[in-house]
Backbone bond lengths (Angstrom), bond angles and torsions (degrees), N, CA, C in turn:
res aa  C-N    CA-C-N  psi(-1)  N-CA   C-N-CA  omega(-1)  CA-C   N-CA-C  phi
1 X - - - 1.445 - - 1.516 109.16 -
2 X 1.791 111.27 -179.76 1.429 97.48 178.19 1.509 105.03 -92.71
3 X 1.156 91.90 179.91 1.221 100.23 168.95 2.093 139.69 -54.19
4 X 1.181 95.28 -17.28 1.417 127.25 -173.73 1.920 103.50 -114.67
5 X 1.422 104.95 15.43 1.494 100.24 170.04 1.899 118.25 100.67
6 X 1.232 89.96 -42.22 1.740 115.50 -162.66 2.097 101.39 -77.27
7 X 1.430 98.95 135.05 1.798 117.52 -175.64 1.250 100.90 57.93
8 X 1.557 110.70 75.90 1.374 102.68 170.66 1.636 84.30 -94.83
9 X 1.660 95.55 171.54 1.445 108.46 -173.02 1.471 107.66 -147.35
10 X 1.521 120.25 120.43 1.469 108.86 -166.85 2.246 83.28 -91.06
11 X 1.427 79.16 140.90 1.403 102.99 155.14 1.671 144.62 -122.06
12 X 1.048 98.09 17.40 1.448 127.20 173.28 1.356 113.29 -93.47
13 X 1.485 153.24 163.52 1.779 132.55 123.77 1.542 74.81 -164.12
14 X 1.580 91.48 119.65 1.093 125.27 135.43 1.764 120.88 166.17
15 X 0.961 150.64 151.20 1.910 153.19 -98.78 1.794 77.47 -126.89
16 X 0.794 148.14 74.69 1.657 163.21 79.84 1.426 124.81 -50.05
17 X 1.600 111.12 -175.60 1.479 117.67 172.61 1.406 103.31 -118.79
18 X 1.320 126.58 107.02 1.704 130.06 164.98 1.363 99.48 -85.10
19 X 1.304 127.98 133.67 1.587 151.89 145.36 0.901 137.14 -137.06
20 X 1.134 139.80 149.67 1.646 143.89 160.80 1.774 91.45 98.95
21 X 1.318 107.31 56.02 1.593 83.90 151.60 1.440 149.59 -118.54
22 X 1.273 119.57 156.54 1.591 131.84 -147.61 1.589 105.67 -114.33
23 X 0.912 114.12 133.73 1.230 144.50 -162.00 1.553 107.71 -84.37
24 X 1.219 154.19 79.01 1.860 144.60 -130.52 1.931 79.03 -96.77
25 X 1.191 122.79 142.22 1.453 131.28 -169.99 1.498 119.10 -81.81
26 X 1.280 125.90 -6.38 1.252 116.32 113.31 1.458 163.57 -45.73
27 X 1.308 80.95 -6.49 1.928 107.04 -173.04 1.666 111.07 48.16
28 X 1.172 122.64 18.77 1.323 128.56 155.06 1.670 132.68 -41.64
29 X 1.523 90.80 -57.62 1.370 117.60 -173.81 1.643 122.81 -137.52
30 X 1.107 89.04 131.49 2.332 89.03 163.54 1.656 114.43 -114.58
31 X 1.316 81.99 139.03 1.452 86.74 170.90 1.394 114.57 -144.15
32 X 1.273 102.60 144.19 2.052 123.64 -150.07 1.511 98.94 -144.45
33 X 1.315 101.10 157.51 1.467 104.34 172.59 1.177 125.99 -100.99
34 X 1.161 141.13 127.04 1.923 153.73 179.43 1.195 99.20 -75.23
35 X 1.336 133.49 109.29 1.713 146.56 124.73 1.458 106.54 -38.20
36 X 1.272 137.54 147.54 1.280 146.20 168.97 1.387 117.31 -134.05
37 X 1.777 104.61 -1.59 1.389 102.41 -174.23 1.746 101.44 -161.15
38 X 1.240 115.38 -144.01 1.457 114.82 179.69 1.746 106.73 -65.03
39 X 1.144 119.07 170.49 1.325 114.53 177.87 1.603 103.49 -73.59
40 X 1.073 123.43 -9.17 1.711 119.68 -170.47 1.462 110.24 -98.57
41 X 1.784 115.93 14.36 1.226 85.90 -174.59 1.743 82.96 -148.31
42 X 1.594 120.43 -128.44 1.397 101.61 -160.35 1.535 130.99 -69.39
43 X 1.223 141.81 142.37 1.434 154.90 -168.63 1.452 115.53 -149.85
44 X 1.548 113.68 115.10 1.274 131.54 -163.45 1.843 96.61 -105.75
45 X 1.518 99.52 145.39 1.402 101.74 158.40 2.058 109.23 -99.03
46 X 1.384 101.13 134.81 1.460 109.62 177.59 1.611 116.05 -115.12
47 X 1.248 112.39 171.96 1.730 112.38 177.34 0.960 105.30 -155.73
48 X 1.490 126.11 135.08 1.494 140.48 -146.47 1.515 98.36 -145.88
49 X 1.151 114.49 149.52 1.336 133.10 161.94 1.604 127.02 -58.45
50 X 1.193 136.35 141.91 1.809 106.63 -178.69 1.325 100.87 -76.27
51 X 1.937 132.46 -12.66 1.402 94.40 -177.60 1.541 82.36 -94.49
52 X 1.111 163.04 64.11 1.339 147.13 173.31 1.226 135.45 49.31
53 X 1.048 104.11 9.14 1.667 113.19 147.19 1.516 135.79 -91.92
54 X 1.002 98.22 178.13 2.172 98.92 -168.42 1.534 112.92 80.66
55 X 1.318 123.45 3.01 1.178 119.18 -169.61 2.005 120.38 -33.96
56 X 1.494 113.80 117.36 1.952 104.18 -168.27 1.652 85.50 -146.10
57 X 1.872 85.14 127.20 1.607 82.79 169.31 1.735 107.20 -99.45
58 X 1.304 94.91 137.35 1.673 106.17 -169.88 1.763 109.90 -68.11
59 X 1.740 111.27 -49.21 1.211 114.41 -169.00 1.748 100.54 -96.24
60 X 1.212 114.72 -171.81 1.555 142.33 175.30 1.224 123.73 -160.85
61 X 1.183 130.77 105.49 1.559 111.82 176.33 1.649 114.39 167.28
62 X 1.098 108.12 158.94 1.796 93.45 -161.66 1.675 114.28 -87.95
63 X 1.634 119.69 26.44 1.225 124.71 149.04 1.260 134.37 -137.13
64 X 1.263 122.87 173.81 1.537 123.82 -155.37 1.910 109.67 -72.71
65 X 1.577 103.72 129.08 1.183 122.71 156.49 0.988 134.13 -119.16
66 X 1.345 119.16 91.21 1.604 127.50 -175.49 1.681 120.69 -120.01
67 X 1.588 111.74 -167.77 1.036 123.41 169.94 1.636 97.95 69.08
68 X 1.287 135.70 46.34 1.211 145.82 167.83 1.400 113.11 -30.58
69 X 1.322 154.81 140.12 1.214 143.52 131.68 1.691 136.26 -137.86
70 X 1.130 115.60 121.56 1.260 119.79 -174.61 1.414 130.51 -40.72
71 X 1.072 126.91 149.59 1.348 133.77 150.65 1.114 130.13 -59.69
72 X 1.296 139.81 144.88 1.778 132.69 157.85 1.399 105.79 -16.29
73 X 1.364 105.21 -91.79 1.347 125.95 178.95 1.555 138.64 -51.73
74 X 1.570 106.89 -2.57 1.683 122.42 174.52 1.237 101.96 61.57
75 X 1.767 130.42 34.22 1.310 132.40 151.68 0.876 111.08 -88.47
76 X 1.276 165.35 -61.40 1.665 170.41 -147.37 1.657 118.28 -123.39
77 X 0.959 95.86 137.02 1.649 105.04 156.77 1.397 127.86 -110.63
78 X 0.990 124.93 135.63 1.839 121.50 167.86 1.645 94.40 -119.82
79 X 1.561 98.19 146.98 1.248 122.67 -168.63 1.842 114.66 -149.31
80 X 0.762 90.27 178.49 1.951 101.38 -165.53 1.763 84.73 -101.33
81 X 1.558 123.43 131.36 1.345 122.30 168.94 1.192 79.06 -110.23
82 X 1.672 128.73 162.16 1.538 128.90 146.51 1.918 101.27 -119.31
83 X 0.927 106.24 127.08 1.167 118.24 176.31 1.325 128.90 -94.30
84 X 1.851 117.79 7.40 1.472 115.80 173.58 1.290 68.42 163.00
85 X 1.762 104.42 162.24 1.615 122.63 177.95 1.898 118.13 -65.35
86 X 1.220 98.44 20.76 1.793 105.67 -172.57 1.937 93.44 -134.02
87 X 1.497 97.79 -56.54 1.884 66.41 -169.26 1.434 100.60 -122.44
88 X 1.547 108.81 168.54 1.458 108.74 -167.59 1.934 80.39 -149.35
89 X 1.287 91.82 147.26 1.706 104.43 -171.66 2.002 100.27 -121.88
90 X 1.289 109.35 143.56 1.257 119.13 160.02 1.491 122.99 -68.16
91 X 1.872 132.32 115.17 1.361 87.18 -174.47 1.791 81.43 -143.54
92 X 1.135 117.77 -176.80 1.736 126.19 -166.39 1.316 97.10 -136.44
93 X 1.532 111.02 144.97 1.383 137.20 172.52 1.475 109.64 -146.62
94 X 1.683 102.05 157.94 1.701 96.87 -176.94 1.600 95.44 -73.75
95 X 1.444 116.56 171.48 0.842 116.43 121.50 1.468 142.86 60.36
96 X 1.634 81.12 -129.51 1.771 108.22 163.96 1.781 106.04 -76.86
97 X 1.376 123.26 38.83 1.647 94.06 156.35 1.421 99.44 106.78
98 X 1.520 113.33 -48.38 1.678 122.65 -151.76 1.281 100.87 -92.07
99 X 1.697 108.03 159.37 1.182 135.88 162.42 1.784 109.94 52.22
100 X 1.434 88.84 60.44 1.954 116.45 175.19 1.259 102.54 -44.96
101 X 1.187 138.78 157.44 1.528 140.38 150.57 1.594 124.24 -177.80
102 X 1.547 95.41 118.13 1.726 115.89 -171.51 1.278 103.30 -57.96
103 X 1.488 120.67 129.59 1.389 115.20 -167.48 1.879 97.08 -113.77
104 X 1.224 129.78 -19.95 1.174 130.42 137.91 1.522 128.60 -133.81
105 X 1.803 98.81 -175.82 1.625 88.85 -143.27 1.489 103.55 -124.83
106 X 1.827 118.51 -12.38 1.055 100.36 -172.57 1.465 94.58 -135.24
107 X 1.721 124.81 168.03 1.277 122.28 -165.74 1.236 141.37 107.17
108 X 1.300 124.99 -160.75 1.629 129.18 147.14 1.916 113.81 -118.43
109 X 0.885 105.78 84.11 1.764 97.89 160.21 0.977 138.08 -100.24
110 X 0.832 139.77 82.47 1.598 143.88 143.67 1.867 152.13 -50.91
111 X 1.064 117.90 148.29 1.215 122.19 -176.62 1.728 125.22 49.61
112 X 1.533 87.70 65.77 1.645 102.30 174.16 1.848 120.63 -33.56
113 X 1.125 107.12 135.25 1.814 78.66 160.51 2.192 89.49 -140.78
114 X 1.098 84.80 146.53 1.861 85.19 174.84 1.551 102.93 -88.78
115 X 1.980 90.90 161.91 1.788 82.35 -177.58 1.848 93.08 -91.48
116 X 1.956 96.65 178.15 1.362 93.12 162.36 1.613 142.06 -43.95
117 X 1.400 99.54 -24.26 1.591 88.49 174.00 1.511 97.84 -100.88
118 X 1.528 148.97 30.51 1.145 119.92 177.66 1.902 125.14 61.33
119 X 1.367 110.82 14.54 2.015 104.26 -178.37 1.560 86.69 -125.94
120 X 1.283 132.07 12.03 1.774 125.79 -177.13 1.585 102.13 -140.04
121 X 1.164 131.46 129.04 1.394 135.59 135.37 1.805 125.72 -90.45
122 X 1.421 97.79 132.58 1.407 106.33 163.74 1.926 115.97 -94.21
123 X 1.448 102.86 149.29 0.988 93.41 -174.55 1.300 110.94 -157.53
124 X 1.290 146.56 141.13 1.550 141.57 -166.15 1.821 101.25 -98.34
125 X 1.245 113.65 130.80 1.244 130.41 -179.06 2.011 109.90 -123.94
126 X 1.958 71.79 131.18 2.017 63.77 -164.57 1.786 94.86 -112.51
127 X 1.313 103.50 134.62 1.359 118.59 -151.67 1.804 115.30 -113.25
128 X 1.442 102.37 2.52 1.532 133.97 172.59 1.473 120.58 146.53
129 X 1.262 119.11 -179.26 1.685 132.52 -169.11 1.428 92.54 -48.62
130 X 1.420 106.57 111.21 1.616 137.27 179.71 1.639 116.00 43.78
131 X 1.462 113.81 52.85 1.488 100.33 -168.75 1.419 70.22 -141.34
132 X 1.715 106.92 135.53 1.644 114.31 -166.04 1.742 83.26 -155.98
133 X 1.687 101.65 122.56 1.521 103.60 169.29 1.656 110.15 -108.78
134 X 1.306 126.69 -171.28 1.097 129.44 -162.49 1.708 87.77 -128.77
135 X 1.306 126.03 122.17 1.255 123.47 173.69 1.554 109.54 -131.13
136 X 1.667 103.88 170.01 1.622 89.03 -170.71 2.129 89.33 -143.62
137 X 1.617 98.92 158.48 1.642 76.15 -175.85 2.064 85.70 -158.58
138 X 1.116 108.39 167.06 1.523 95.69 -174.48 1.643 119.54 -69.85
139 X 1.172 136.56 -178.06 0.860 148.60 167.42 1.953 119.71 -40.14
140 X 1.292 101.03 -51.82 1.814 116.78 177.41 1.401 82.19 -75.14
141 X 1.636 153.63 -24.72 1.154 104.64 -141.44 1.706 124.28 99.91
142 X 1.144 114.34 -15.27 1.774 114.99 -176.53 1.942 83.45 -93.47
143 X 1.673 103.90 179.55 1.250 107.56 152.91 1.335 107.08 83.57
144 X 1.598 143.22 -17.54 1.277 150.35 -177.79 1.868 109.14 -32.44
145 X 1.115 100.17 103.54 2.012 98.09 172.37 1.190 93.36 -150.96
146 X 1.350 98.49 168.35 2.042 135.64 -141.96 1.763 89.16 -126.03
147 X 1.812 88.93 122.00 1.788 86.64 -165.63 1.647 89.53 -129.68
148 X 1.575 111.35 12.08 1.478 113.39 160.93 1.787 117.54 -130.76
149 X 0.955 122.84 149.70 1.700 129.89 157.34 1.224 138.55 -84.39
150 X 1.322 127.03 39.81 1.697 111.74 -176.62 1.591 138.34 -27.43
151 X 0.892 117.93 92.00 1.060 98.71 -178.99 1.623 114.09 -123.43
152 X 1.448 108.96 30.01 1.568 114.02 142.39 1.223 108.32 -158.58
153 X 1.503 100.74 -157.84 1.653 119.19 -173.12 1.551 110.36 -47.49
154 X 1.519 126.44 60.97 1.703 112.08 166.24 1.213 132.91 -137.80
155 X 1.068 140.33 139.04 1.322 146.45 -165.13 2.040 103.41 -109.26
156 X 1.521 87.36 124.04 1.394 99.17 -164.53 1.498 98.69 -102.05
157 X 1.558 115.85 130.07 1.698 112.13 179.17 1.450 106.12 -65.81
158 X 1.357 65.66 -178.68 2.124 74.84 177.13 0.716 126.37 -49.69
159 X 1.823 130.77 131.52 2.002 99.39 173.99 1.530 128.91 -83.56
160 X 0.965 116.24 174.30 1.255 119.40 -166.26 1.621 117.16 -143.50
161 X 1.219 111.13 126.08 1.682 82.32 178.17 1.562 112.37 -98.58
């Protein structure tokens, strides 16, 4: 739609849950994640065209991949895998689908965000019952450090740079 509300245009149809969608910085493409069932169980990341065509689902698999986020350049995505109701790993794919890769391995991480130049991700790491730090690690994955302290009851939003 515009900006002021007016020609919105659904680009979705079909009796699922679409959310979380991201805007690729080209404005080419969005990509959001498809629910197919309760929120506790499978969640696909997808990528759509802005007029709604090209529809390609990137992931497969019988747990949740969300929190999509672009690259500078609308080559890559990093996304939240959860791999069982305890840990969930950060991991990056191009694009088109290809060349998946878990960028960590143990834990709960969630909600990637890339830095402005695309060579850093931020990412919230939850480290027990409501204690969520803000960590940052390079682009491959090397470099992983803790740039917050919990040390009580708080839940830290997304980061952002």
């Amino acid at each position: 739609m515009n900006t002021d509300g007016t020609e919105q245009t659904q680009l979705t149809h079909n009796n699922v849950n679409d959310r979380w969608p991201v805007w690729s910085p080209d404005g080419a493409q969005i990509a959001f994640t498809s629910i197919s069932s309760d929120y506790l169980s499978d969640a696909e990341l997808f990528v759509i065209n802005a007029d709604g065509s090209g529809l390609m689902r990137l992931t497969n698999n019988t747990t949740q991949d969300v929190f999509g986020e672009w690259s500078l350049d609308s080559q890559r995505i990093v996304y939240s895998h959860e791999e069982s109701s305890s840990t969930s790993a950060i991991c990056i794919a191009n694009a088109d689908g290809s060349g998946s890769t878990q960028l960590t391995t143990t834990g709960f991480a969630s909600y990637p965000n890339w830095s402005l130049d695309d060579t850093r991700i931020a990412y919230r790491y939850h480290t027990g019952y409501a204690f969520d730090d803000i960590w940052v690690m390079n682009a491959d994955g090397t470099g992983q450090s803790q740039l917050t302290y919990t040390n009580g009851v708080v839940y830290h939003s997304p980061p952002d740079w």
